[in-house]
ROSEBA-923839 format. One record per atom (N, C-alpha, C): residue in three letters; x, y, z. Coordinates in steps of 0.02 Angstrom, whole numbers, plus 50000, padded with zeros to 5 digits. Layout:
! ROSEBA-923839
alaXYZ...
This chain:
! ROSEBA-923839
unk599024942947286unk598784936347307unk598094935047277unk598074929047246unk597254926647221unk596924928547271unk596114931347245unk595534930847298unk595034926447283unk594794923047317unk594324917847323unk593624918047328unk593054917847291unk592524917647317unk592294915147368unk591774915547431unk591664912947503unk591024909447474unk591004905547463unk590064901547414unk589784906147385unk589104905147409unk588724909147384unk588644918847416unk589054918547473unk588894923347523unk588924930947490unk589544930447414unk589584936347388unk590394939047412unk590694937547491unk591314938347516unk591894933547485unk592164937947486unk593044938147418unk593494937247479unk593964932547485unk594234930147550unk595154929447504unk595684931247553unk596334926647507unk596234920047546unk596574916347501unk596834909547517unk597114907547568unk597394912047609unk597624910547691unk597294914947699unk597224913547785unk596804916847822unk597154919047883unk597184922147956unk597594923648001unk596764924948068unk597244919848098unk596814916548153unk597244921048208unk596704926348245unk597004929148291unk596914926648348unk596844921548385unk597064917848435unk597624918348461unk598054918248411unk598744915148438unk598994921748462unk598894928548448unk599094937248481unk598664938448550unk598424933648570unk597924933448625unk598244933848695unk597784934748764unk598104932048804unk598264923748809unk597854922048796unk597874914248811unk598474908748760unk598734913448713unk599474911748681unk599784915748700unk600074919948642unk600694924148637unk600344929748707unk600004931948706unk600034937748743unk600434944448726unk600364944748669unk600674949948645unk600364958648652unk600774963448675unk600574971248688unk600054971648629unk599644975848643unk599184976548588unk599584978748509unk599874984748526unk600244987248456unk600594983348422unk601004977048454unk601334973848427unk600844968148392unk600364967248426unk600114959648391unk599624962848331unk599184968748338unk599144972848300unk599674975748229unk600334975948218unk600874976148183unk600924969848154unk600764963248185unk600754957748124unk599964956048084unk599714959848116unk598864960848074unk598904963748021unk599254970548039unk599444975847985unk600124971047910unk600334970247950unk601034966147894unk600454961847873unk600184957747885unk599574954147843unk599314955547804unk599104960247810unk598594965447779unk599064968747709unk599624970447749unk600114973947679unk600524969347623unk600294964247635unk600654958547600unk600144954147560unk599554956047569unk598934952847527unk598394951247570unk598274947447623unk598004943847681unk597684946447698unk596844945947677unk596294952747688unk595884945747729unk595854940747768unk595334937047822unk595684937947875unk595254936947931unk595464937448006unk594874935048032unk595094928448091unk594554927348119unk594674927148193unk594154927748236unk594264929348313unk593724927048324unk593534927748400unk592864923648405unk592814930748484unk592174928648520unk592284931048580unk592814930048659unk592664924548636unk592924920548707unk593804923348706unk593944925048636unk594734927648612unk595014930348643unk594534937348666unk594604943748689unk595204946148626unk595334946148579unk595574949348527unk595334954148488unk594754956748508unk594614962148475unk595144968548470unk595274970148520unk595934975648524unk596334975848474unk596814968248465unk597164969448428unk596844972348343unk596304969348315unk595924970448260unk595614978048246unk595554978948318unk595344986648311unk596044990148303unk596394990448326unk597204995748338unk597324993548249unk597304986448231unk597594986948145unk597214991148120unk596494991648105unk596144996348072unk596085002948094unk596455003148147unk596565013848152unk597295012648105unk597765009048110unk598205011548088unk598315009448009unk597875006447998unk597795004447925unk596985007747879unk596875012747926unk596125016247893unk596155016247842unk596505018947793unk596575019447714unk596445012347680unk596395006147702unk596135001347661unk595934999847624unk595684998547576unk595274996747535unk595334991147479unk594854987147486unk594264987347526unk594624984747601unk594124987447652unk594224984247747unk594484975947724unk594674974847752unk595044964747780unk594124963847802unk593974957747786unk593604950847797unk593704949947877unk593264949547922unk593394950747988unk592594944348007unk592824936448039unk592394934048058unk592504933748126unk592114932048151unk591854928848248unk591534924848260unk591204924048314unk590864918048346unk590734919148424unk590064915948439unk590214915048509unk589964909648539unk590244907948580unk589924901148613unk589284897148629unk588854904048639unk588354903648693unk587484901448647unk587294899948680unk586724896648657unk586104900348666unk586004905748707unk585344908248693unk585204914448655unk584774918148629unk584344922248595unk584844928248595unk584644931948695unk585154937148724unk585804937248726unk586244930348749unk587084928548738unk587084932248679unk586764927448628unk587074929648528unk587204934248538unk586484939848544unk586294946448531unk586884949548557unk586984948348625unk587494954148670unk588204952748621unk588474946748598unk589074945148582unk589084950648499unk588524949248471unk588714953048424unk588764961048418unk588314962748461unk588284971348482unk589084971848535unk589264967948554unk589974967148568unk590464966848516unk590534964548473unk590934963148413unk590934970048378unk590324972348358unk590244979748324unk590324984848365unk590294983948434unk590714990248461unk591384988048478unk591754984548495unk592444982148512unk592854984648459unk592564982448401unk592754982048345unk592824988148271unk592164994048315unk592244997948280unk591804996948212unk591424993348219unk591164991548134unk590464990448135unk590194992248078unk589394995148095unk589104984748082unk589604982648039unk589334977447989unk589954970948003unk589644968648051unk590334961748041unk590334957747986unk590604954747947unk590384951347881unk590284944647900unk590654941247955unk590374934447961unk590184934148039unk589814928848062unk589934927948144unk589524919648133unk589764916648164unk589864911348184unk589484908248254unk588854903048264unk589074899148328unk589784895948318unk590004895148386unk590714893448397unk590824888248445unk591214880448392unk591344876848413unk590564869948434unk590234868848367unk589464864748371unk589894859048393unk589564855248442unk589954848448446unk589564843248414unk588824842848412unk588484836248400unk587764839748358unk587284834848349unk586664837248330unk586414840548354unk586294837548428unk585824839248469unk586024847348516unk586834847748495unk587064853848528unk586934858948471unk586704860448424unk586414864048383unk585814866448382unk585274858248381unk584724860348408unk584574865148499unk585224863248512unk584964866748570unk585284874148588unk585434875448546unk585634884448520unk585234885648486unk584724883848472unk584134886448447unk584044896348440unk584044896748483unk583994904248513unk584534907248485unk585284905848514unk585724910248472unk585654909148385unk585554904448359unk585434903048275unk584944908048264unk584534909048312unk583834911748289unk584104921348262unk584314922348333unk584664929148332unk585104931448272unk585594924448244unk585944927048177unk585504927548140unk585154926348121unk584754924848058unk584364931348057unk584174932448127unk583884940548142unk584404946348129unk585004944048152unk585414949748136unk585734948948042unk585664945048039unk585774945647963unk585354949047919unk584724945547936unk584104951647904unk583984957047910unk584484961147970unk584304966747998unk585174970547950unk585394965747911unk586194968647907unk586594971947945unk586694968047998unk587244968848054unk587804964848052unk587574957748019unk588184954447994unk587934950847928unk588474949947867unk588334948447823unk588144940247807unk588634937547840unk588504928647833unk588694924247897unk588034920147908unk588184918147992unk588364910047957unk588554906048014unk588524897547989unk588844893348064unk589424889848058unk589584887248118unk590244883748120unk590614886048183unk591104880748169unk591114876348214unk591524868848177unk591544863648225unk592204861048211unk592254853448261unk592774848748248unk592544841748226unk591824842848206unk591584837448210unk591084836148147unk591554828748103unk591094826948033unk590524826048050unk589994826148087unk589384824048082unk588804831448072unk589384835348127unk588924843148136unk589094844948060unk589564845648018unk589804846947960unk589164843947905unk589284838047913unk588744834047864unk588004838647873unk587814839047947unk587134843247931unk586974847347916unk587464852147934unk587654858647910unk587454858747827unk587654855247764unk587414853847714unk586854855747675unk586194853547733unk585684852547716unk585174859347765unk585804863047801unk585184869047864unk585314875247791unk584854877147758unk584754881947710unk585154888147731unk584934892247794unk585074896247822unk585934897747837unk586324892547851unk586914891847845unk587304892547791unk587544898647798unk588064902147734unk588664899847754unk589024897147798unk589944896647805unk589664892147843unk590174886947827unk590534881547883unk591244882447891unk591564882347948unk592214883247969unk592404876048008unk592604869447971unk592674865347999unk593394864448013unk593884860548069unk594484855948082unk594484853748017unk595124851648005unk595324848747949unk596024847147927unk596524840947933unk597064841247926unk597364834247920unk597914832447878unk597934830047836unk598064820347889unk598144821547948unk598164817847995unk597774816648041unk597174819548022unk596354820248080unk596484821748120unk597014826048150unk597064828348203unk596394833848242unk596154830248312unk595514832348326unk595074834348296unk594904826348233unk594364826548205unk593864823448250unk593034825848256unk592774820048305unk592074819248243unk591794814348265unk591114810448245unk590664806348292unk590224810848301unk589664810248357unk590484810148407unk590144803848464unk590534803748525unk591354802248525unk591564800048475unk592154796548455unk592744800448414unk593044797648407unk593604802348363unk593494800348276unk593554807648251unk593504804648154unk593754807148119unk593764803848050unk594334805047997unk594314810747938unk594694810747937unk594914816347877unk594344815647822unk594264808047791unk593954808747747unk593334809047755unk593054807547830unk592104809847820unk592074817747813unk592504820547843unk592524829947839unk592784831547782unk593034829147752unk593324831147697unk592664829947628unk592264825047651unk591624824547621unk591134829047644unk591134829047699unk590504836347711unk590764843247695unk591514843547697unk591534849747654unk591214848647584unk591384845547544unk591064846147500unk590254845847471unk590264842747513unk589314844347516unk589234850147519unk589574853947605unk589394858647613unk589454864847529unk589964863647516unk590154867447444unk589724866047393unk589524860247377unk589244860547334unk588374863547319unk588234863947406unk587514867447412unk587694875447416unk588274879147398unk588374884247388unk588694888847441unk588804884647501unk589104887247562unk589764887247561unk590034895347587unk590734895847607unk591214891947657unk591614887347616unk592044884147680unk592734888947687unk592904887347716unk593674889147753unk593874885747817unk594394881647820unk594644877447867unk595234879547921unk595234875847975unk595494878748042unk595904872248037unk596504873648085unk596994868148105unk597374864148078unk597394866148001unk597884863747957unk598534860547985unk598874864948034unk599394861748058unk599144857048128unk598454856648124unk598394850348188unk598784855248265unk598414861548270unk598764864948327unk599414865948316unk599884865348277unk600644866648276unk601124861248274unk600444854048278unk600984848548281unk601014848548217unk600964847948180unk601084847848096unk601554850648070unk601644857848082unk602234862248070unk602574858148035unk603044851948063unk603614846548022unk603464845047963unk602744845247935unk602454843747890unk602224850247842unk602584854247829unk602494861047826unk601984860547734unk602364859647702unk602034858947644unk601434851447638unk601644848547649unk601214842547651unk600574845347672unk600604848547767unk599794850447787unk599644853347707unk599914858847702unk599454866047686unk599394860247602unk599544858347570unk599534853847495unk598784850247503unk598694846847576unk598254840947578unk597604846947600unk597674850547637unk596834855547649unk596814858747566unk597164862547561unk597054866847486unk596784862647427unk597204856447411unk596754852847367unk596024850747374unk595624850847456unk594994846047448unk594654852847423unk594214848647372unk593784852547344unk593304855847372unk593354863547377unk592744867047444unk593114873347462unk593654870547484unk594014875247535unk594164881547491unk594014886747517unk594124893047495unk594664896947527unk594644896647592unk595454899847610unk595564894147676unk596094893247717unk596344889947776unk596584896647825unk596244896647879unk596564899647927unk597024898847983unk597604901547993unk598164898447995unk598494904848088unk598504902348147unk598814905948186unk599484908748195unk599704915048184unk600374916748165unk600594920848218unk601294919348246unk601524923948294unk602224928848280unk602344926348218unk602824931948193unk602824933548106unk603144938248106unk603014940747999unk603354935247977unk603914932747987unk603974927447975unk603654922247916unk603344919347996unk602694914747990unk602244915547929unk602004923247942unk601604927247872unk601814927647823unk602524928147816unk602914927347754unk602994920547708unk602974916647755unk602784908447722unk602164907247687unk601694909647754unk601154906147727unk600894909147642unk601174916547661unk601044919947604unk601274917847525unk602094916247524unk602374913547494unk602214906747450unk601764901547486unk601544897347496unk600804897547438unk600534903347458unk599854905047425unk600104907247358unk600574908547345unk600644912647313unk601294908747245unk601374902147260unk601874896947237unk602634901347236unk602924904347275unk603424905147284unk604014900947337unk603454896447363unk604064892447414unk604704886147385unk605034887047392unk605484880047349unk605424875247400unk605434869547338unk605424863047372unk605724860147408unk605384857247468unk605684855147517unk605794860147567unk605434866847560unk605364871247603unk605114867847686unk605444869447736unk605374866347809unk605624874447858unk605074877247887unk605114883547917unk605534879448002unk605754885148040unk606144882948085unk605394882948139unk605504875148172unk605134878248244unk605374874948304unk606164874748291unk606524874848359unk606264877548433unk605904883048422unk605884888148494unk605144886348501unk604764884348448unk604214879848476unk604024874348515unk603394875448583unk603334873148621unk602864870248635unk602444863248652unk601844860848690unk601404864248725unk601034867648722unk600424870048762unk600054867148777unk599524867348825unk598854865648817unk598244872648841unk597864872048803unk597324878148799unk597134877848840unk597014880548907unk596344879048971unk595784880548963unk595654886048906unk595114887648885unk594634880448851unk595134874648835unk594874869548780unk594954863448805unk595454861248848unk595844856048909unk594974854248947unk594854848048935unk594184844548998unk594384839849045unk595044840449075unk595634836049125unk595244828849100unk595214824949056unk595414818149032unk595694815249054unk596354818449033unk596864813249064unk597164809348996unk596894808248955unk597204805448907unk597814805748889unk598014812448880unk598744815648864unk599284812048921unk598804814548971unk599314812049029unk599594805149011unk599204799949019unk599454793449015unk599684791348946unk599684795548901unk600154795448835unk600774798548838unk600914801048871unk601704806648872unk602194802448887unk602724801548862unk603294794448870unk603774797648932unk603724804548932unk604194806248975unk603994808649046unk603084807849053unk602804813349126unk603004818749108unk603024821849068unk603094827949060unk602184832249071unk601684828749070unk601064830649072unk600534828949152unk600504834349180unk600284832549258unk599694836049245unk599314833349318unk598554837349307unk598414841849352unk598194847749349unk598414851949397unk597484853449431unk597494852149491unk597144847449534unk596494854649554unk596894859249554unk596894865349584unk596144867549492unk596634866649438unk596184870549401unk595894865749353unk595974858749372unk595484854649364unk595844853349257unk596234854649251unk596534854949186unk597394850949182unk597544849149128unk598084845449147unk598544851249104unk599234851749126unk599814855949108unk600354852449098unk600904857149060unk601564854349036unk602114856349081unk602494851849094unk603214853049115unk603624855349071unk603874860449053unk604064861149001unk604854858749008unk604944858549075unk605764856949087unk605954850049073unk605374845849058unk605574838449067unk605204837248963unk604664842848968unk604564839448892unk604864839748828unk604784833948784unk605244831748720unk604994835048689unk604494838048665unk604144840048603unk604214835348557unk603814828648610unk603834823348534unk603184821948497unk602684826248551unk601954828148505unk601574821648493unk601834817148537unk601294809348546unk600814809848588unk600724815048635unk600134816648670unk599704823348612unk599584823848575unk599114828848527unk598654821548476unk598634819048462unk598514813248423unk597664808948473unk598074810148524unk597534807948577unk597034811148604unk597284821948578unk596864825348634unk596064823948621unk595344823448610unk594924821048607unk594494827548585unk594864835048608unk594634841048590unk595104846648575unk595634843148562unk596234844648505unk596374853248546unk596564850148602unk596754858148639unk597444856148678unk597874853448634unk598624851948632unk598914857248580unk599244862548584unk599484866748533unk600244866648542unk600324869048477unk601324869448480unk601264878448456unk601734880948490unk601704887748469unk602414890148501
């Protein structure tokens, strides 16, 4: 599989990427060994990125691939992130990451999930800490991810920022700008800024959470062409899955290739769900109630179509198909 330069950072990335979210509890929930076994099949098939964050709790699985894949070489591309905004959070998340993880040197870490300007400026403290831990080589390249063209656009111009990990998909699915919802093509412009000042992109949500899937070649055609993108990271719950995407990278898919996702289902993330309500009053069938108790809205799954007209609306794109 081609490897990709990451900007300026020096990190050699493939062209897909494998978003361990989806081996998590909060998706699949898969035994460690097993979700670990499609890390490894990743890994043995070309697929040297993996990204996780804290909030994941996926370290396990990443650690169990690299006992059973020690002989590597070179180690898989291993990024993170963590939520939190002050100095100590960063600090603890990343001395978390390198022991969870087993690794003296994370190569990327991430704030995770910038929403606006002013939510940047006010992580002050954790930014401060990467920049400390980078100088100290504990992790190789820090930057930020968002859903949002405006945090993207500034990103551009913060020197210090080596990777942007922005949303991106060929239907703006939970694109936002400042307070509102936004389009493909202002992000699709700050990637390129971001690229052209020498920073590593790589993009999240290609399939718009899983509603895209139907659109199998189309997504992955419309991220790969904007100019910037260095690999797409992509959540996979079976070899399968890995086998496509791989295929895909690699121009072996025939045309008109359409993967099955019959047994695919509507979720919503609680980790990402801010009970809105939006979804709710978009669902043609009530299939979407709000569950009062955890302050988050949930699926019926017995009554829902999987007709994926409530994802279009989510406002923080925590509607998934999996």
């Amino acid at each position: 599989m081609e490897i990709k330069k990451l900007g300026n950072t020096g990190i050699e990335v493939s062209p897909i990427g494998f978003g361990v979210l989806t081996v998590g509890n909060t998706q699949l929930d898969l035994p460690i060994d097993e979700g670990a076994e499609l890390i490894c099949h990743a890994m043995d098939i070309g697929i040297n990125f993996f990204d996780t964050a804290q909030y994941y709790r996926t370290y396990p699985y990443i650690r169990r691939a690299l006992q059973m894949r020690a002989y590597a070489d070179p180690l898989p591309v291993i990024s993170s992130k963590c939520l939190d905004a002050s100095y100590a959070e960063m600090r603890d998340a990343v001395e978390e990451a390198r022991s969870e993880l087993d690794m003296d040197v994370i190569d990327i870490f991430l704030m995770h999930e910038v929403r606006h300007d002013h939510d940047f400026e006010n992580r002050a403290g954790a930014w401060e800490y990467l920049n400390e831990a980078k100088a100290k080589g504990l992790v190789r390249a820090i930057g930020v991810s968002t859903h949002h063209a405006d945090v993207a656009e500034q990103m551009a111009a913060v020197k210090e920022c080596d990777i942007l990990f922005p949303l991106i998909n060929k239907d703006s699915l939970g694109i936002r700008y400042g307070a509102g919802p936004g389009r493909k093509e202002d992000m699709a412009a700050a990637i390129k800024a971001n690229a052209d000042a020498g920073k590593g992109v790589f993009a999240m949500k290609v399939f718009g959470g899983g509603n895209l899937t139907g659109d199998y070649l189309a997504s992955l055609d419309y991220v790969s062409s904007l100019p910037g993108i260095s690999s797409m990271m992509i959540g996979f719950g079976k070899k399968e899955e890995i086998d496509d995407a791989a295929a895909y990278a690699e121009h072996r898919l025939p045309e008109g290739f359409q993967p099955d996702t019959g047994s695919k289902k509507i979720h919503i993330d609680p980790g990402d769900c801010e009970g809105c309500g939006t979804c709710i009053r978009r669902c043609p069938n009530k299939a979407i109630r709000f569950n009062e108790k955890k302050s988050i809205a949930e699926v019926d799954h017995s009554i829902c179509l999987t007709c994926g007209y409530c994802a279009p609306v989510c406002p923080v794109r925590a509607i998934i198909m999996y």
